[in-house]
GUTINU-364178 format. One line per 4 residues: number of its first residue (from 1); their letters; for each residue y, x, z of C-alpha. Coordinates in nm, 3 decimals. Example, Ala and Ser with C-alpha at 12.3 -4.5 7.8 and 13.67 -1.06 7.14 Angstrom:
<atoms>
1) AS) -0.450,1.230,0.780; -0.106,1.367,0.714
</atoms>
This chain:
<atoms>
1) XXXX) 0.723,0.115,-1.573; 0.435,0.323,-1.561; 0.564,0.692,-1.449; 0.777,0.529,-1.201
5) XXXX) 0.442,0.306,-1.058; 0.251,0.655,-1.083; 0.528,0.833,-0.910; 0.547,0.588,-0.651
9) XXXX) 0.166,0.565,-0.604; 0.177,0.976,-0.574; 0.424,0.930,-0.337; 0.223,0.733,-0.104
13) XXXX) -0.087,0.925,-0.142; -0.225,1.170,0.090; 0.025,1.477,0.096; -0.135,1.733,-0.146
17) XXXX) 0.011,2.110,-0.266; -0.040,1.982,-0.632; 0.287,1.681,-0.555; 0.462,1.922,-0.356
21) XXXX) 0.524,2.184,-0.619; 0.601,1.923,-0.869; 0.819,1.652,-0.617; 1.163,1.734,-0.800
25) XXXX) 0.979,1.665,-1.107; 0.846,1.359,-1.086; 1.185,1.247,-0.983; 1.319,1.357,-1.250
29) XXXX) 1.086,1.142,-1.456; 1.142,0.820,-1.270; 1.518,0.906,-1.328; 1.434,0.877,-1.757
33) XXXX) 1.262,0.600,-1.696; 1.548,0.440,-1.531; 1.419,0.143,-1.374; 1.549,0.166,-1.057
37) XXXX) 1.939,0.153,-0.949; 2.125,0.467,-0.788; 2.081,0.220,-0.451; 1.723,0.266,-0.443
41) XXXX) 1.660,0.605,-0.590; 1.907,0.690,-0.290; 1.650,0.536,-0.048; 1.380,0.746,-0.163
45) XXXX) 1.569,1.089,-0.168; 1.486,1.171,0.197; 1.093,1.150,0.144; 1.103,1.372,-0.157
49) XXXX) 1.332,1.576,0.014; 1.061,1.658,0.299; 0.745,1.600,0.041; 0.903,1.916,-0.120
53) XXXX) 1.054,2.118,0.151; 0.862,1.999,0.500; 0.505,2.245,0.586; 0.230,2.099,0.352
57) XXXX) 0.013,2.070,0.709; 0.305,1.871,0.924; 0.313,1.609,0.604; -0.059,1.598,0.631
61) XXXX) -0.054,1.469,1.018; 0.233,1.234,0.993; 0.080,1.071,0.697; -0.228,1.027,0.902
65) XXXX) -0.063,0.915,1.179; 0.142,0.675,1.053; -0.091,0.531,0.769; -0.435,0.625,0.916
69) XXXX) -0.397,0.562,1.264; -0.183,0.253,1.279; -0.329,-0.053,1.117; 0.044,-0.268,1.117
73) XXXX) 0.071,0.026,0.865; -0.267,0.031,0.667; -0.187,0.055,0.286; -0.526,-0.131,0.225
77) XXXX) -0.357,-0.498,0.150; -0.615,-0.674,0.235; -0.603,-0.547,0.624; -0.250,-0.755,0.676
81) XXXX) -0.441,-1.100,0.575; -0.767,-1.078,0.572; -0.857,-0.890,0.876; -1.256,-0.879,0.894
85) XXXX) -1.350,-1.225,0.791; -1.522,-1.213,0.484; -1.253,-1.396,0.228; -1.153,-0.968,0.266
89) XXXX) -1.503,-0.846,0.105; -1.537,-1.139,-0.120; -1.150,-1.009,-0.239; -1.284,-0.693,-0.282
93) XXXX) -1.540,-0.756,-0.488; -1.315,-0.970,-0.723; -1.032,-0.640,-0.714; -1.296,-0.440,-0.846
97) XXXX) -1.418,-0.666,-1.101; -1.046,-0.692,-1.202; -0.974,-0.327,-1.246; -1.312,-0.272,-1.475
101) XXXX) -1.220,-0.533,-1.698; -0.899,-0.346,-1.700; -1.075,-0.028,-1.800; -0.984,0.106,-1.484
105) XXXX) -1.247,0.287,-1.265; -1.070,0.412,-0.930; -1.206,0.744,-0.890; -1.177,0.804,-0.540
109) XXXX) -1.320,0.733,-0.214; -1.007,0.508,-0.079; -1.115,0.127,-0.074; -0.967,-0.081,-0.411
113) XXXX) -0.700,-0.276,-0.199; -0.541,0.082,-0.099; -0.192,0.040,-0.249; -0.162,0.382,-0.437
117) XXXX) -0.508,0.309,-0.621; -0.384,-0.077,-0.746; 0.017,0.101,-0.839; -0.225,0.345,-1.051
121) XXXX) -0.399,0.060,-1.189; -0.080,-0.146,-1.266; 0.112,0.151,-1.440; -0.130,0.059,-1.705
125) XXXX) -0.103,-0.289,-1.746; 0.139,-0.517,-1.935; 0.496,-0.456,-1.720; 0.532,-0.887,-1.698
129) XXXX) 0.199,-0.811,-1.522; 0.233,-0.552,-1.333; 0.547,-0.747,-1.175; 0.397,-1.048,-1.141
133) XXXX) 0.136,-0.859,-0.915; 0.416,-0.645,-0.688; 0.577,-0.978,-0.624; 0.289,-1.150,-0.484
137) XXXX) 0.297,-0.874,-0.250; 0.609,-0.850,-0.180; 0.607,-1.052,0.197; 0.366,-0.743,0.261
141) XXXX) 0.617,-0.459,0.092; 0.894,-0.634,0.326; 0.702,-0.605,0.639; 0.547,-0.239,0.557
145) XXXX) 0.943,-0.174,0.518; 1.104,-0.295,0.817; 0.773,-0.128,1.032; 0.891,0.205,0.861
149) XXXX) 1.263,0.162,0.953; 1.209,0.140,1.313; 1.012,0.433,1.318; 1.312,0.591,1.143
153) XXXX) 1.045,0.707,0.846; 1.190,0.796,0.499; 0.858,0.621,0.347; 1.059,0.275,0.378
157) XXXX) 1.236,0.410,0.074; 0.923,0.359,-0.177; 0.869,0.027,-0.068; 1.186,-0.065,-0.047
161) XXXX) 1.155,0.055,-0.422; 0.857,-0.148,-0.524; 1.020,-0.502,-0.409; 1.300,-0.389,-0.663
165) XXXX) 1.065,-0.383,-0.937; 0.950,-0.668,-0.817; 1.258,-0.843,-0.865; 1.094,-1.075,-0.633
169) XXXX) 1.266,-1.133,-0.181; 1.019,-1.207,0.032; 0.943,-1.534,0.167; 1.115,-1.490,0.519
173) XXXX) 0.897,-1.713,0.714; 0.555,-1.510,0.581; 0.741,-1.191,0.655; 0.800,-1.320,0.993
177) XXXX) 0.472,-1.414,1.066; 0.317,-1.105,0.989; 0.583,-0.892,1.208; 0.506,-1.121,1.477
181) XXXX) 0.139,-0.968,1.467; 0.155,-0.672,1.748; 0.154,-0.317,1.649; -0.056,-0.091,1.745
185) XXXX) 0.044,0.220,1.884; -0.068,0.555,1.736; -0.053,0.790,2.028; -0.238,0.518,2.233
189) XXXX) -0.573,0.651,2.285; -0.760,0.344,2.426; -0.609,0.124,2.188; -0.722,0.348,1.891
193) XXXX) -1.079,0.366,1.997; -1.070,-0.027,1.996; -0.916,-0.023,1.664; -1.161,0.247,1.495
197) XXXX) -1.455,0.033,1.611; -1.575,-0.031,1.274; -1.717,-0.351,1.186; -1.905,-0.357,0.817
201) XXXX) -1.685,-0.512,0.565; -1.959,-0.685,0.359; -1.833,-0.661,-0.033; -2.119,-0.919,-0.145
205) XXXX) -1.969,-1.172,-0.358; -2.005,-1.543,-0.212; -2.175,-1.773,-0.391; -2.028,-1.941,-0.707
209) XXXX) -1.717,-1.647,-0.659; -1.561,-1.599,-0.945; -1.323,-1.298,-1.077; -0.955,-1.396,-1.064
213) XXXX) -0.673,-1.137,-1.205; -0.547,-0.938,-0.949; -0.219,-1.090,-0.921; -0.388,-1.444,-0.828
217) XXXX) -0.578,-1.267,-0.551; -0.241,-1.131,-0.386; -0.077,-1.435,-0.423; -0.307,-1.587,-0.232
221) XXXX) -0.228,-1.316,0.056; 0.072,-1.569,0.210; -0.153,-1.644,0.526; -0.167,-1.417,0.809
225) XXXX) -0.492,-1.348,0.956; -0.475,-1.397,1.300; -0.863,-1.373,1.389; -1.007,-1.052,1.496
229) XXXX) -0.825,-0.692,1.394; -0.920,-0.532,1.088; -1.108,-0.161,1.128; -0.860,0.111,1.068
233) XXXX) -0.916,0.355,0.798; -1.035,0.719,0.921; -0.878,1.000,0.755; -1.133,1.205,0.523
237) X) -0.901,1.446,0.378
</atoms>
């Protein structure tokens, strides 16, 4: 499982040259790895078709529109449940605390909830637990799916992928919860200065917190947050 969770995680990540030049082959890997059926490595042929021949520049701005400027879309997990209240920093802190004891040190600048930075993490963990972990977030995976489709984006494909190898449908009534949350609207100017507003995540522990595995932390991500919106994530590529 762990090209195809690296593939998948590349494919999700900020367009770079570096994928682009080597899109056909890290298809080709997922395709020796053979975890996923002809069905779903269908779904995903579009994306890699415009990862590898669409202007490195254009992938750039629709990434950041559609995963940078749209919180419905955030790939930080903790965005769809936790919102601002501070169960999200206390998760945080117990994500990170997961991955070290994993021997895992994200190095990058994203947050540790950011979906490509956890599939990096679980490509190197046990495969019962690394789908254990997708299927607790698979209600999210669902939603992030269906969002995608309507906006007619090939990125629906790689999430369509990870609930495969998840083995895992989504609870229906948590998926329709969260797609009953409005979405916000990219190209809406007012509504994106509301949204990039940011209000301090604080990533102190609470008191007495303790450090779950990371795929007891998702699972407990089956409750909507419905309080305030979560701060969207400015692009610092």
């Amino acid at each position: 499982m762990k090209i195809t969770l690296k593939a998948l995680s590349a494919m999700l990540s900020y367009p770079s040259a570096e994928f682009k030049a080597a899109t056909w082959d890290i298809a080709d890997a997922m395709l020796v790895e053979d975890l996923l059926t002809p069905a779903v490595r269908r779904q995903l042929l579009p994306l890699l078709d415009e990862l590898h021949d669409m202007d490195l520049h254009d992938q750039q701005e629709r990434f950041v529109s559609l995963f940078d400027r749209s919180r419905s879309l955030s790939l930080n997990l903790f965005e769809h449940v936790h919102g601002e209240s501070r169960d999200r920093g206390s998760a945080m802190v117990d994500l990170i605390e997961t991955y070290r004891r994993g021997g895992f040190e994200p190095a990058t600048e994203e947050l540790p909830d950011h979906l490509p930075v956890l599939l990096e993490f679980l490509a190197h963990r046990p495969k019962a637990e690394a789908r254990e972990t997708l299927a607790d977030a698979a209600h999210i995976f669902e939603v992030l799916a269906q969002r995608l489709d309507k906006r007619q984006s090939p990125y629906a494909g790689v999430f369509r992928a990870l609930l495969h190898l998840a083995g895992e449908t989504a609870d229906a009534r948590t998926v329709d919860a969260l797609l009953a949350q409005p979405e916000d609207d990219p190209d809406d100017l007012a509504a994106l200065d509301a949204v990039w507003e940011e209000t301090q995540v604080t990533f102190g522990p609470d008191p007495g917190a303790g450090c779950p595995q990371v795929r007891d932390m998702l699972a407990r991500m089956d409750t909507p947050c419905n309080d305030v919106p979560a701060p969207g994530r400015h692009a610092s590529h």
